[in-house]
C-alpha positions as CSV (number, residue, x, y, z in Angstrom):
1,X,100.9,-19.6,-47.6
2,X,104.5,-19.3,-47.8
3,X,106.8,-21.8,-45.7
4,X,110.3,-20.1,-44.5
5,X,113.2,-22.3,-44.4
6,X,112.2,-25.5,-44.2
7,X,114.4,-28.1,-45.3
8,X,113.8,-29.8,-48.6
9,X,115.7,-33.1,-49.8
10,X,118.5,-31.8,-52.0
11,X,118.1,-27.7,-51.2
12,X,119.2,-27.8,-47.9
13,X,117.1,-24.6,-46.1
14,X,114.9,-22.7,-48.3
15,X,111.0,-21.1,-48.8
16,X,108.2,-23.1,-49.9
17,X,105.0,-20.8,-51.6
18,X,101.3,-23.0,-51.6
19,X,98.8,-21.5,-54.1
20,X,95.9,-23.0,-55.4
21,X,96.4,-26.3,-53.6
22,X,99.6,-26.7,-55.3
23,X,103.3,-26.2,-54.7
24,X,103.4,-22.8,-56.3
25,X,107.6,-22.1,-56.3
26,X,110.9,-22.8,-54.3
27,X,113.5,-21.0,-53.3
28,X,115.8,-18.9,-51.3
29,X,114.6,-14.9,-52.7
30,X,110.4,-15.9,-52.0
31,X,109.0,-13.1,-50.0
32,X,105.6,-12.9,-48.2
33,X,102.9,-11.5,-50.7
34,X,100.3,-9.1,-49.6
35,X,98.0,-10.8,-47.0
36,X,99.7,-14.1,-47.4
37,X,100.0,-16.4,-44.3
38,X,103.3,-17.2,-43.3
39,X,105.0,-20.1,-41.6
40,X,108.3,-20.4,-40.2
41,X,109.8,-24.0,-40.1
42,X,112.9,-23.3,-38.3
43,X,114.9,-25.4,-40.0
44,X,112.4,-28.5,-40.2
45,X,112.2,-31.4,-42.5
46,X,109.7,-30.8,-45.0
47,X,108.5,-33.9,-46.7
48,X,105.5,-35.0,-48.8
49,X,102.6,-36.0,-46.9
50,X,103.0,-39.7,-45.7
51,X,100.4,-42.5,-47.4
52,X,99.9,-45.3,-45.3
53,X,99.0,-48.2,-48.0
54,X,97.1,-50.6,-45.5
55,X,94.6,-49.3,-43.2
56,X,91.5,-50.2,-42.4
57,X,89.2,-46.5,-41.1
58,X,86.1,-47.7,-40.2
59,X,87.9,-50.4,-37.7
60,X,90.0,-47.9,-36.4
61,X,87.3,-45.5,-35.5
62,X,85.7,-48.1,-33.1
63,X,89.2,-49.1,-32.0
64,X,89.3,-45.7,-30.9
65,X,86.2,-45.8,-28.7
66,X,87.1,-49.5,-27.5
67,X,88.9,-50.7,-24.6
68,X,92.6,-52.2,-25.7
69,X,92.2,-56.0,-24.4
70,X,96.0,-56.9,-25.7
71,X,99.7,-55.7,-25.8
72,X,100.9,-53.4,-25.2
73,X,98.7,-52.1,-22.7
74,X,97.2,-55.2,-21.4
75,X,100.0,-58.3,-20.8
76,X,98.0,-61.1,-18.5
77,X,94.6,-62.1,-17.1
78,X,95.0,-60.0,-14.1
79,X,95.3,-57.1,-15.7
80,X,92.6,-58.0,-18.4
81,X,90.1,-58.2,-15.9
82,X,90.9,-55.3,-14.0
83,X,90.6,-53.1,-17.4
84,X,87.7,-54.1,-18.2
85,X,85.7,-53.9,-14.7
86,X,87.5,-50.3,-14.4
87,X,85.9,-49.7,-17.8
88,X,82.3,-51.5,-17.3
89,X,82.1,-49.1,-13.6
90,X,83.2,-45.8,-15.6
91,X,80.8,-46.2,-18.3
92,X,77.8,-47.4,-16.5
93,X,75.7,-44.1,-15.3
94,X,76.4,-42.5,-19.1
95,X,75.9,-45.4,-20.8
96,X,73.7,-47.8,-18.6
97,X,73.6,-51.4,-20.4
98,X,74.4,-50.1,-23.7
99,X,77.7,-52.1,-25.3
100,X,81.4,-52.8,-24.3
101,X,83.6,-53.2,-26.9
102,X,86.9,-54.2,-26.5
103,X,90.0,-54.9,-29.3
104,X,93.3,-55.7,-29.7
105,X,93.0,-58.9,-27.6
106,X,95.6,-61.9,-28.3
107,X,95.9,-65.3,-26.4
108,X,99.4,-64.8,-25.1
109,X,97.3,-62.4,-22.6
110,X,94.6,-64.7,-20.8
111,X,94.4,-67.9,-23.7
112,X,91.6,-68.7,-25.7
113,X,89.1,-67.0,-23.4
114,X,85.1,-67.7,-23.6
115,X,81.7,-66.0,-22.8
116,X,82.2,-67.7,-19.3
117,X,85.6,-66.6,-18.6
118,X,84.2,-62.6,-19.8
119,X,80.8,-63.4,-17.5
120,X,82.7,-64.2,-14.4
121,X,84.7,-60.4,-15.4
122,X,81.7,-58.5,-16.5
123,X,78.3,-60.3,-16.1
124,X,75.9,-57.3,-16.6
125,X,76.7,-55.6,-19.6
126,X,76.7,-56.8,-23.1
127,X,80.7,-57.3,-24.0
128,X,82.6,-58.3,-27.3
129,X,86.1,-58.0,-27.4
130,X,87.5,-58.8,-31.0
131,X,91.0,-60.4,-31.7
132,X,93.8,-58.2,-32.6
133,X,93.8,-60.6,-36.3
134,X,90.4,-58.9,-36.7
135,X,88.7,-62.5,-37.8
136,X,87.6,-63.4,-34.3
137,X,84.6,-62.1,-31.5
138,X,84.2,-62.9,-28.2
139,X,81.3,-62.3,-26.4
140,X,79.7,-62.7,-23.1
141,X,76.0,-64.4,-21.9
142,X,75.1,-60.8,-22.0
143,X,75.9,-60.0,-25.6
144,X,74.3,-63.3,-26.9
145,X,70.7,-62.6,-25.3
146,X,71.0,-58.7,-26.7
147,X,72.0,-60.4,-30.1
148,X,69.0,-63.0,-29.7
149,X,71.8,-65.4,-31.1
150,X,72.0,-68.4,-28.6
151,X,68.6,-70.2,-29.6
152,X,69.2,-69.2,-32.7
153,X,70.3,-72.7,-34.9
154,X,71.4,-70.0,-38.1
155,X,73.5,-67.9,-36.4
156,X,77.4,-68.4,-37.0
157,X,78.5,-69.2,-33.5
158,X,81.0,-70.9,-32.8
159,X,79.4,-74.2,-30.2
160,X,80.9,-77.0,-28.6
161,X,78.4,-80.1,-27.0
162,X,76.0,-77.7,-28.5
163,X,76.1,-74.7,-26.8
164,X,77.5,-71.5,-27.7
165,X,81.3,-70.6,-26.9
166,X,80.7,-67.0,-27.1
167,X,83.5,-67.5,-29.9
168,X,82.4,-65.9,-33.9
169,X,84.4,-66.2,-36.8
170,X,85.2,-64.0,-39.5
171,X,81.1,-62.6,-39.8
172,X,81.5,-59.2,-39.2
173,X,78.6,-58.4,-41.3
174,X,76.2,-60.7,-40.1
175,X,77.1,-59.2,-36.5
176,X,77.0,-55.3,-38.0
177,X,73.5,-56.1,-39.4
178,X,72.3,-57.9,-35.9
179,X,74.0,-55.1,-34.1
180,X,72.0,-52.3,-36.5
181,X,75.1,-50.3,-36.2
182,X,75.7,-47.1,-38.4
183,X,79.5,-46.3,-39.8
184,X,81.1,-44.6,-37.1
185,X,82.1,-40.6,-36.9
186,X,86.0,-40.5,-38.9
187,X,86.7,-37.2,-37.0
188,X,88.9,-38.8,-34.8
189,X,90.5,-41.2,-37.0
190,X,90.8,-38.1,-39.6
191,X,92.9,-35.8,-36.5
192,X,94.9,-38.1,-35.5
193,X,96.2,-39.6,-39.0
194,X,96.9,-35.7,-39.9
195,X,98.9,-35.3,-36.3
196,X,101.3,-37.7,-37.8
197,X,101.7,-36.5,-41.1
198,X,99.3,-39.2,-42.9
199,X,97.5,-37.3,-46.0
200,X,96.5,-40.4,-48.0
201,X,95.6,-43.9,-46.7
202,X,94.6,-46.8,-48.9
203,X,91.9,-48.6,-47.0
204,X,91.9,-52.6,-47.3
205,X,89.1,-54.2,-45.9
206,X,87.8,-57.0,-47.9
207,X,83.8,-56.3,-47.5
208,X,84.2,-52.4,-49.1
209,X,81.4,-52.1,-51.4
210,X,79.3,-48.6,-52.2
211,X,78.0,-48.2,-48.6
212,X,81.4,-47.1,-47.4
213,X,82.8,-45.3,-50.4
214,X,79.7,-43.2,-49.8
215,X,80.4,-43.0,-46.1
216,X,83.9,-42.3,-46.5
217,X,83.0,-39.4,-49.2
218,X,80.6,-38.1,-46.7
219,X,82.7,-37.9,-43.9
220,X,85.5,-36.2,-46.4
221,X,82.8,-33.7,-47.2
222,X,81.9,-32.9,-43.1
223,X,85.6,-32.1,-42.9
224,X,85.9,-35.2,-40.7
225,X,88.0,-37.6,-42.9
226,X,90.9,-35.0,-43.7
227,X,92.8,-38.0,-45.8
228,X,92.3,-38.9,-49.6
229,X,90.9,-42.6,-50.1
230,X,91.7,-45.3,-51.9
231,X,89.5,-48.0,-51.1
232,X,89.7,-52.0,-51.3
233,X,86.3,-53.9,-51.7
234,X,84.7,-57.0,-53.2
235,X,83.0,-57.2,-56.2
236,X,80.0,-54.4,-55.6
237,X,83.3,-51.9,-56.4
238,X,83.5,-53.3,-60.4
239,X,82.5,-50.4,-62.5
240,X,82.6,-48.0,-59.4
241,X,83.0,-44.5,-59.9
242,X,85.2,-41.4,-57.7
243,X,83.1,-39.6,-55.0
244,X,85.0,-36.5,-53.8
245,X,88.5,-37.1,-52.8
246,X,87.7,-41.5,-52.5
247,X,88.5,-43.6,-55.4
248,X,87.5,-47.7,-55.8
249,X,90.8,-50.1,-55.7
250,X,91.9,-53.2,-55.5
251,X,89.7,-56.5,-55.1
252,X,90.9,-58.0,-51.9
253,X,91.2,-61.6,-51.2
254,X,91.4,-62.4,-47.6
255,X,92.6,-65.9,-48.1
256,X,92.5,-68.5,-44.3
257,X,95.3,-71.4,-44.8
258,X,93.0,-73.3,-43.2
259,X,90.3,-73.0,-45.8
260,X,90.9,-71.7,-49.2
261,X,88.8,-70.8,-51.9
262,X,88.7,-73.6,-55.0
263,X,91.7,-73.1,-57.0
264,X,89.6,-72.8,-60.5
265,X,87.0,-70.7,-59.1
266,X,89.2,-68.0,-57.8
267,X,92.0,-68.0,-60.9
268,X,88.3,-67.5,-62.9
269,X,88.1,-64.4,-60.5
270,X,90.9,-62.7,-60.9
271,X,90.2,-62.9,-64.3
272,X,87.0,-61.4,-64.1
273,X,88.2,-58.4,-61.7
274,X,91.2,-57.6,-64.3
275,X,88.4,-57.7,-66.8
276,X,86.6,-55.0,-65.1
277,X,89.7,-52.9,-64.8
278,X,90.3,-53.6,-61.0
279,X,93.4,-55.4,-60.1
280,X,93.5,-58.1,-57.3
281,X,95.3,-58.2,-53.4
282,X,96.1,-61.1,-51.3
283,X,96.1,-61.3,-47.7
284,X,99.1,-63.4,-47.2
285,X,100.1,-64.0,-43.1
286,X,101.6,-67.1,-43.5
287,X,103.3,-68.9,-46.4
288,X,100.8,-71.4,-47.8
289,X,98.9,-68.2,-48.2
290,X,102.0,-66.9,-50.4
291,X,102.1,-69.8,-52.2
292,X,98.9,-70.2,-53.1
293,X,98.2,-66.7,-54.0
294,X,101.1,-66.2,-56.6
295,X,100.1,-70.1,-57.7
296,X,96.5,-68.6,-58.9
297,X,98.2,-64.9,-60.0
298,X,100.5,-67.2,-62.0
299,X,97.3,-69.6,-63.6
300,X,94.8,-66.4,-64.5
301,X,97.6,-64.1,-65.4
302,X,98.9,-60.7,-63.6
303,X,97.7,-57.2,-64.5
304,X,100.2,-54.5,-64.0
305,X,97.9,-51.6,-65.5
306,X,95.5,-49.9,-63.7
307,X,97.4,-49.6,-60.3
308,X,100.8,-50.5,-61.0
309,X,100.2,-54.5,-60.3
310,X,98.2,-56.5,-58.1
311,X,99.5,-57.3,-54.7
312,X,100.7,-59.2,-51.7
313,X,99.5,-57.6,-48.4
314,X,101.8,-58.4,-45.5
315,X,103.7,-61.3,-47.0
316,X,104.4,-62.1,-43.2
317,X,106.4,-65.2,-43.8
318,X,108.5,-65.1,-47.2
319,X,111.9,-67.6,-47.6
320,X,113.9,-66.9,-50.0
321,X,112.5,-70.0,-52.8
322,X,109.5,-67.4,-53.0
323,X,111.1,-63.9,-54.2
324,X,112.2,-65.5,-57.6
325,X,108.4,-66.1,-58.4
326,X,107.1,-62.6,-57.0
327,X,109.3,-60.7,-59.2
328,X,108.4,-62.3,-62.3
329,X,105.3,-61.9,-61.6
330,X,105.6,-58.4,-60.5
331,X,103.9,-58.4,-57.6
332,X,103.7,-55.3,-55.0
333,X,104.0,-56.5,-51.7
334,X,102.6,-54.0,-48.9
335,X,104.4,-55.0,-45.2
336,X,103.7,-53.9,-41.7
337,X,107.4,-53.3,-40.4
338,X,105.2,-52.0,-37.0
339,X,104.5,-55.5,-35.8
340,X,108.4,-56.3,-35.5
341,X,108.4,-53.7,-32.6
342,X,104.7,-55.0,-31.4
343,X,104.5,-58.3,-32.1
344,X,108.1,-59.9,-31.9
345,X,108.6,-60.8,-28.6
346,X,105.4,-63.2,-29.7
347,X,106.9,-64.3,-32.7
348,X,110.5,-64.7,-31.3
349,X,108.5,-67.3,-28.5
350,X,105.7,-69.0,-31.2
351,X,107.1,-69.1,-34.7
352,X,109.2,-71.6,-35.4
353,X,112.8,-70.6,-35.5
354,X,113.4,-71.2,-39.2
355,X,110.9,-68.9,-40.3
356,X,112.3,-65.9,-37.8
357,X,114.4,-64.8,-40.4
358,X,111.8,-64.0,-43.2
359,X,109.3,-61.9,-41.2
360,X,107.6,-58.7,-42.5
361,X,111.0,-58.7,-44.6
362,X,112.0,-55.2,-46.3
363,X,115.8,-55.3,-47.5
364,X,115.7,-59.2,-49.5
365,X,112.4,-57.9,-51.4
366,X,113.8,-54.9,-52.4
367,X,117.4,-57.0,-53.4
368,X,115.4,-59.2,-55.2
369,X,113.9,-56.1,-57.3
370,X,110.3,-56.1,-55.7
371,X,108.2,-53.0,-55.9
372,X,107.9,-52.7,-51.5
373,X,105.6,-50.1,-49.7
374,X,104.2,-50.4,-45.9
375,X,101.2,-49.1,-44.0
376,X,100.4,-49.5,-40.7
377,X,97.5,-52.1,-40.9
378,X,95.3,-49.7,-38.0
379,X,93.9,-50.8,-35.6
380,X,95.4,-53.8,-35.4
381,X,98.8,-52.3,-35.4
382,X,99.9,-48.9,-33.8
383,X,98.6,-45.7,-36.4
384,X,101.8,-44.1,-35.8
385,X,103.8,-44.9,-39.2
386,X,106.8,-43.1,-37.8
387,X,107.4,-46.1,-34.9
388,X,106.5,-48.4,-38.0
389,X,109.8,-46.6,-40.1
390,X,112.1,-47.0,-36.8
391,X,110.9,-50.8,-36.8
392,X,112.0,-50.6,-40.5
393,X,115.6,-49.4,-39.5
394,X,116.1,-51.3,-36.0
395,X,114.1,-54.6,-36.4
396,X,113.9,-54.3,-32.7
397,X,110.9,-55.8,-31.0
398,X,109.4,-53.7,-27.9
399,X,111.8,-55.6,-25.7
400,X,115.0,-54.5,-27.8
401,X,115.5,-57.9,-29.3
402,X,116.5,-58.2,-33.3
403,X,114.6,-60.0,-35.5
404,X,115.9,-60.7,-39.7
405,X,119.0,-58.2,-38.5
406,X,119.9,-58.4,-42.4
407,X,116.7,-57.0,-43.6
408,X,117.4,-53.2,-42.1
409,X,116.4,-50.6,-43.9
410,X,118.5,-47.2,-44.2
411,X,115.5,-43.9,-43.1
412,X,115.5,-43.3,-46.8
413,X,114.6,-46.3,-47.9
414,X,112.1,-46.3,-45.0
415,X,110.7,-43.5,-45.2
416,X,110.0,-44.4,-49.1
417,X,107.7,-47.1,-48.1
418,X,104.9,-44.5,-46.9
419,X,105.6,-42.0,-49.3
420,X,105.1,-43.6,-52.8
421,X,102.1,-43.0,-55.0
422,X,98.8,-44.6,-53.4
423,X,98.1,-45.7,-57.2
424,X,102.1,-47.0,-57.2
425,X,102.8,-48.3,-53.9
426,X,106.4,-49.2,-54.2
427,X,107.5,-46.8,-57.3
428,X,109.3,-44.1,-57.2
429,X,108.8,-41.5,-54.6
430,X,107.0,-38.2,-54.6
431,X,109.4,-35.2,-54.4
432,X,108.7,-31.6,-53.6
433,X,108.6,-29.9,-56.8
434,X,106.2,-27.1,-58.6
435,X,103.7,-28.0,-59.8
436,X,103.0,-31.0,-57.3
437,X,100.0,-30.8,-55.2
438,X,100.7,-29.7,-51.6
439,X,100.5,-32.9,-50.0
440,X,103.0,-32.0,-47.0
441,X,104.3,-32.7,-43.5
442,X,106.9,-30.4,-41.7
443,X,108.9,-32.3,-38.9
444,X,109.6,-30.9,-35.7
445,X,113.3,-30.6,-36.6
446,X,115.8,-31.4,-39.8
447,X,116.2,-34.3,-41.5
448,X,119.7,-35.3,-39.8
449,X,118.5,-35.6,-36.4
450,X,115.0,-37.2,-37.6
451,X,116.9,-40.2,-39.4
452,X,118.5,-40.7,-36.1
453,X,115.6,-41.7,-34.1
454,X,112.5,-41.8,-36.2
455,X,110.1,-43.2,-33.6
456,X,110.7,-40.0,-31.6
457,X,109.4,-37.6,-34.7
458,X,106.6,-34.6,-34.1
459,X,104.7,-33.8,-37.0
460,X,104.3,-29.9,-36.3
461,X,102.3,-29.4,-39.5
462,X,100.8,-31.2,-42.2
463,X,98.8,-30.0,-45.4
464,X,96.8,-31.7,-48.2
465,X,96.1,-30.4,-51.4
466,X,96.9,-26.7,-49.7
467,X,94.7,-27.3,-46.8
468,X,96.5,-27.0,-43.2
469,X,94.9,-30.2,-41.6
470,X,97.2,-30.4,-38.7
471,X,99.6,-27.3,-36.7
């Protein structure tokens, strides 16, 4: 295919020739070859494919067949309860009493809700709605007798004076194997990351093991999953080997403040993953968290080989006494600029005003000289990493409020957070160049008016390895 002028970062307007899955030449005198396709940009941004670093697929393909429970579609009880009935009464002749599922939902909506607040709203239908943090379940009377889980002393329900709450925590696989669910379809998810320009993803969910490599090189192979893969996982990933276009990563640590792995056990660990070549990632939301992850980094030693360090995802709170010790230990820190726009009219009312100023911080990390990249962390925050670069540059919250005003971002530097190496998040970006692989997304119009208002990009076309996956 040949691409006619497009713009590309330090041509200005020129042609673009794909061959082989590669970027096969640039420049001005290209001329369309016999039977070669040919597309005209019309003056577009072309860039290289995005790579959203923090995702989790198989999530977001239920997410995408659930009910949102939480901003910002859903904003109080009222309006909680109507969704769901609306949803229970649409779905009832196709699906009869099969499952409601519902995501996304938070307490500033309707509190800490119960299986008797969701019976009194839907009493006839098994219904779990899970927490937009993705550690909690909620379900309804309805759910626990399908589940066969209230009378059942083992299971991992929450109960208060003995009875269930309809409240789980953080056992997703002891529900998936209850449930006897198989991994969702990734067509969706696959279509929808392409419509925005996504052509890698790095998915972290902590439970990855072989299963859902497999899956996700399966679904690759159906022409469903349209992304390359680099996939999180626990320890069933050591030794792990590529399957099609999905390659093992990271060991993930999803640390709770409120109940932390032994401090021995885990440096021992680390040590172990490094060993087998893997290197580890730290769920840090809050800055105990922090603390404690770079405290064990620090004990069993850091490994900066395999992918270019191991890492800090989200470092969601992160003063300034903890940048000295996450450069020296050269740490990668992944942040979700998104949730300033989703999230910070919650954080502005709940989190304690000193902290305000180091949320999901961008400009102090990279000041301080540490390797930054962002993904979108879907489903639990908007797929969409072009309103995720505008949060970047604004630090407005959905409201139009500021939050850490001096940690703006300039496009550029936004834009390089998704478009670093999924092996390098946070090094130096990838640039249009022969030879390169044709990992590409054309923008709906030039570069100056993009930068201007990056939330309101179109993706008109997007290609990996060569491949139109998106028009």
């Amino acid at each position: 295919m040949l691409i006619r002028n497009a713009e590309i970062a330090g041509l200005g307007r020129t042609h673009l020739r794909i061959e082989a899955g590669r970027i096969a030449a640039i420049g001005d005198g290209l001329r369309p070859g016999e039977h070669e396709a040919v597309l005209e940009a019309g003056g577009g941004a072309l860039l290289p494919g995005l790579h959203d670093h923090h995702i989790h697929l198989l999530a977001l393909a239920a997410a995408l067949d659930s009910v949102p429970c939480g901003p910002p579609q859903v904003h109080d009880a009222g309006q909680l309860a109507r969704t769901l009935t609306l949803k229970a009464a649409e779905t009832q002749a196709t699906s009869g009493d099969d499952w409601l599922r519902g995501t996304g939902y938070h307490e500033s909506v309707a509190g800490d809700i119960d299986r008797h607040w969701l019976d009194r709203v839907v009493p006839d239908r098994p219904l779990r709605i899970q927490h937009r943090s993705g550690r909690l379940w909620i379900l309804n009377s309805r759910a626990l007798e399908r589940l066969g889980a209230e009378d059942d002393g083992d299971a991992p329900l929450e109960r208060i004076a003995g009875q269930a709450s309809g409240r789980l925590y953080d056992a997703d696989a002891w529900l998936r194997q209850r449930l006897g669910s198989r991994p969702p379809s990734l067509a969706r998810v696959g279509r929808l990351l392409a419509s925005h320009g996504v052509t890698g993803v790095t998915d972290t969910s902590q439970h990855n093991g072989p299963q859902e490599l497999a899956h996700f090189a399966a679904e690759q192979a159906r022409g469903h999953l349209l992304q390359a893969v680099l996939a999180m996982g626990d320890a069933r990933l050591d030794g792990a080997l590529p399957s099609g276009d999905v390659r093992p990563g990271h060991f993930k640590v999803h640390l709770h403040e409120n109940e932390l792995p032994p401090f021995d056990a885990l440096c021992e660990d680390i040590r172990r993953r490094h060993a087998a070549g893997r290197n580890v990632a730290f769920h840090c939301v809050t800055l105990t968290e922090l603390v404690f992850a770079c405290a064990a980094l620090e004990a069993a030693g850091v490994d900066t080989g395999t992918f270019a360090g191991d890492r800090i995802e989200h470092a969601s709170v992160a003063p300034p006494e903890t940048l000295p010790q996450l450069a020296a230990l050269g740490l990668v820190v992944v942040t979700q600029p998104n949730f300033i726009r989703e999230r910070g009219d919650v954080y502005l009312r709940e989190v304690e005003a000193a902290d305000l100023p180091w949320l999901y911080r961008a400009r102090g990390l990279l000041d301080a000289g540490i390797p930054l990249a962002a993904g979108t962390d879907a489903p639990y925050g908007d797929p969409n990493p072009w309103l995720a670069l505008e949060a970047a540059v604004t630090r407005k919250s959905a409201s139009g409020r500021i939050l850490g005003a001096a940690e703006a971002l300039s496009p550029e530097q936004a834009l390089a957070l998704f478009t670093s190496p999924a092996r390098q998040p946070g090094g130096p970006v990838r640039r249009l160049a022969v030879g390169a692989p044709a990992d590409l997304c054309l923008l709906d119009r030039p570069w100056a008016d993009a930068r201007e208002r990056l939330g309101a990009v179109h993706v008109r076309a997007t290609w990996r390895t060569g491949k139109m996956i998106w028009q």
